[in-house]
C-alpha atoms as an extended CHARMM CRD file, in Angstrom:
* protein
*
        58  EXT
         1         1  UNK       CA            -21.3480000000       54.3330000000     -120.4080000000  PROA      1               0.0000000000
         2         2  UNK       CA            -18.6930000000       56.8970000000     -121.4120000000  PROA      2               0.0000000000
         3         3  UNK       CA            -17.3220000000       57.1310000000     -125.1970000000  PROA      3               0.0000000000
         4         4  UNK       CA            -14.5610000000       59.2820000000     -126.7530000000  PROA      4               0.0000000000
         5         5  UNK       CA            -15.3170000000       59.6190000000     -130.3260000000  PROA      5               0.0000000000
         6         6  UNK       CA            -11.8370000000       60.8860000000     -132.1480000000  PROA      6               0.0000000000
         7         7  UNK       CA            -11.0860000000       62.1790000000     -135.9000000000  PROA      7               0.0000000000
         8         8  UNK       CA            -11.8970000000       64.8790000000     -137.7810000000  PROA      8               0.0000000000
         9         9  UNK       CA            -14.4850000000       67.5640000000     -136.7280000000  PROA      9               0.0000000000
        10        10  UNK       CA            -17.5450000000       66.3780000000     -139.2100000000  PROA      10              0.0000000000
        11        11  UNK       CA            -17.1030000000       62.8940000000     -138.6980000000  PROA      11              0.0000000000
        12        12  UNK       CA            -16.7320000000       62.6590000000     -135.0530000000  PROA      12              0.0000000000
        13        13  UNK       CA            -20.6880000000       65.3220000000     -135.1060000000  PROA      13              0.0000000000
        14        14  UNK       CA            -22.4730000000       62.3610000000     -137.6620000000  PROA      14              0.0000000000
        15        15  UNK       CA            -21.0810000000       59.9170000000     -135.6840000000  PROA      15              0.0000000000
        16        16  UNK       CA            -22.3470000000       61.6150000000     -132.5400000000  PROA      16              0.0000000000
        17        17  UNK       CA            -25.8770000000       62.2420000000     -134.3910000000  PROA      17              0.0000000000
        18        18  UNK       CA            -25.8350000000       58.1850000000     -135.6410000000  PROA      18              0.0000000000
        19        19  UNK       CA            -25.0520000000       57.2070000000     -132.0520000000  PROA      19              0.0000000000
        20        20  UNK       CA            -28.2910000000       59.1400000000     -130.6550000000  PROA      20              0.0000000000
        21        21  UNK       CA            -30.2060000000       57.2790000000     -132.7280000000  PROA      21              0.0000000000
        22        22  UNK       CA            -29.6980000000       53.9850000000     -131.2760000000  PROA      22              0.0000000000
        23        23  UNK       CA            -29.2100000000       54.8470000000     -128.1490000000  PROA      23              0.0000000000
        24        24  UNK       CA            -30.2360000000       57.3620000000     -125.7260000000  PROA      24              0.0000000000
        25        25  UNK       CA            -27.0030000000       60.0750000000     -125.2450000000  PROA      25              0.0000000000
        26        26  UNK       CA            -27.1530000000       61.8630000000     -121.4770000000  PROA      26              0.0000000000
        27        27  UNK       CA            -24.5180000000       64.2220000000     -122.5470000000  PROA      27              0.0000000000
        28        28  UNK       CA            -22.1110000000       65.4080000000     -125.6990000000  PROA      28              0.0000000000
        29        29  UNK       CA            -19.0670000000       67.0550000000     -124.5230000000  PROA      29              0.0000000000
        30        30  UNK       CA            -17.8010000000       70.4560000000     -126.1830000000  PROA      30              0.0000000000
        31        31  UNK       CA            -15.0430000000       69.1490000000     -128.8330000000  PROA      31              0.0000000000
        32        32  UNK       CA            -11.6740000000       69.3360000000     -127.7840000000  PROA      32              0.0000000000
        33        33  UNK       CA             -8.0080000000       69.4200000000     -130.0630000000  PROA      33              0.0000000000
        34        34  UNK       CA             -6.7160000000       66.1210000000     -130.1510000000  PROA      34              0.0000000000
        35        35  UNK       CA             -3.1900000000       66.2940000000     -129.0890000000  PROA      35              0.0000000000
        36        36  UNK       CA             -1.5410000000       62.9710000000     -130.2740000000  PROA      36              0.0000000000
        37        37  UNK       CA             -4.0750000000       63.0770000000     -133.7160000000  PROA      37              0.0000000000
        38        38  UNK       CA             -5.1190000000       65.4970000000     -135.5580000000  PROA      38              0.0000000000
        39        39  UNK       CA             -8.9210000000       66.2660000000     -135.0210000000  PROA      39              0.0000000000
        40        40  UNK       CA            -11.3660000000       66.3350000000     -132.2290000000  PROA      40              0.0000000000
        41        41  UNK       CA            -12.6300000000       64.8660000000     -130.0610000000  PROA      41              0.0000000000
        42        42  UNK       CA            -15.4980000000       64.4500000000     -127.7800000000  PROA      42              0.0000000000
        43        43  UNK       CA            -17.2110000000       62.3290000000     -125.0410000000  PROA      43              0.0000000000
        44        44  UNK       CA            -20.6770000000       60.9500000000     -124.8180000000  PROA      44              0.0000000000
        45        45  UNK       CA            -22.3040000000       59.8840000000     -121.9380000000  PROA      45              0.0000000000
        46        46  UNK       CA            -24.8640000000       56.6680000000     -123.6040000000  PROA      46              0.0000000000
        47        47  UNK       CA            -27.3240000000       54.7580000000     -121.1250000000  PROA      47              0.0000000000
        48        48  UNK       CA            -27.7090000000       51.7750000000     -122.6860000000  PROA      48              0.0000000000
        49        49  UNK       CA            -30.4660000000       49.5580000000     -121.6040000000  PROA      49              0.0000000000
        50        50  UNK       CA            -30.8150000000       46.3560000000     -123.7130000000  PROA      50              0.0000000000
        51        51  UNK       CA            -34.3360000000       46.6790000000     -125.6980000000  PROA      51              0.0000000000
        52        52  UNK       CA            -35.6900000000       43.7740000000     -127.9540000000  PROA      52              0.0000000000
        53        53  UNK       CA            -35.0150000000       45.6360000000     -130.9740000000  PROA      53              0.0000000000
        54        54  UNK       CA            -31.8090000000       47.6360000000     -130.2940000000  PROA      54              0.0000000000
        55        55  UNK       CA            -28.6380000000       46.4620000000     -130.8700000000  PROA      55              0.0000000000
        56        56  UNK       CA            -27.2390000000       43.5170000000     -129.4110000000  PROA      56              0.0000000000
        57        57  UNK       CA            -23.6630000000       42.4960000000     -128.4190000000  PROA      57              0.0000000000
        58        58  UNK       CA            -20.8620000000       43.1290000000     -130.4710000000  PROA      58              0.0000000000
């Protein structure tokens, strides 16, 4: 699964470090300007494999 994460620079990293926590992250992307926001942004590439005690649907 691919993600864009968007918002400002420290948020968008803990967010980042939260996600790899729960899941297992292939790949973070360098961040890049956002050009309609202000901020960065970045993209995560996430396998996610259902596991009886990860998260569930939304």
């Amino acid at each position: 699964m691919r993600v864009r994460l968007s918002g400002d620079a420290d948020t968008v990293t803990r967010l980042a470090e939260r996600l790899a926590e729960h899941f297992e992250v292939l790949g973070v992307s360098a961040p890049y300007s956002d050009r309609s926001d202000p901020g960065d942004r970045r993209y995560l590439l996430i396998n996610y494999s259902r596991q009886a005690d990860g998260p569930g649907p939304a």
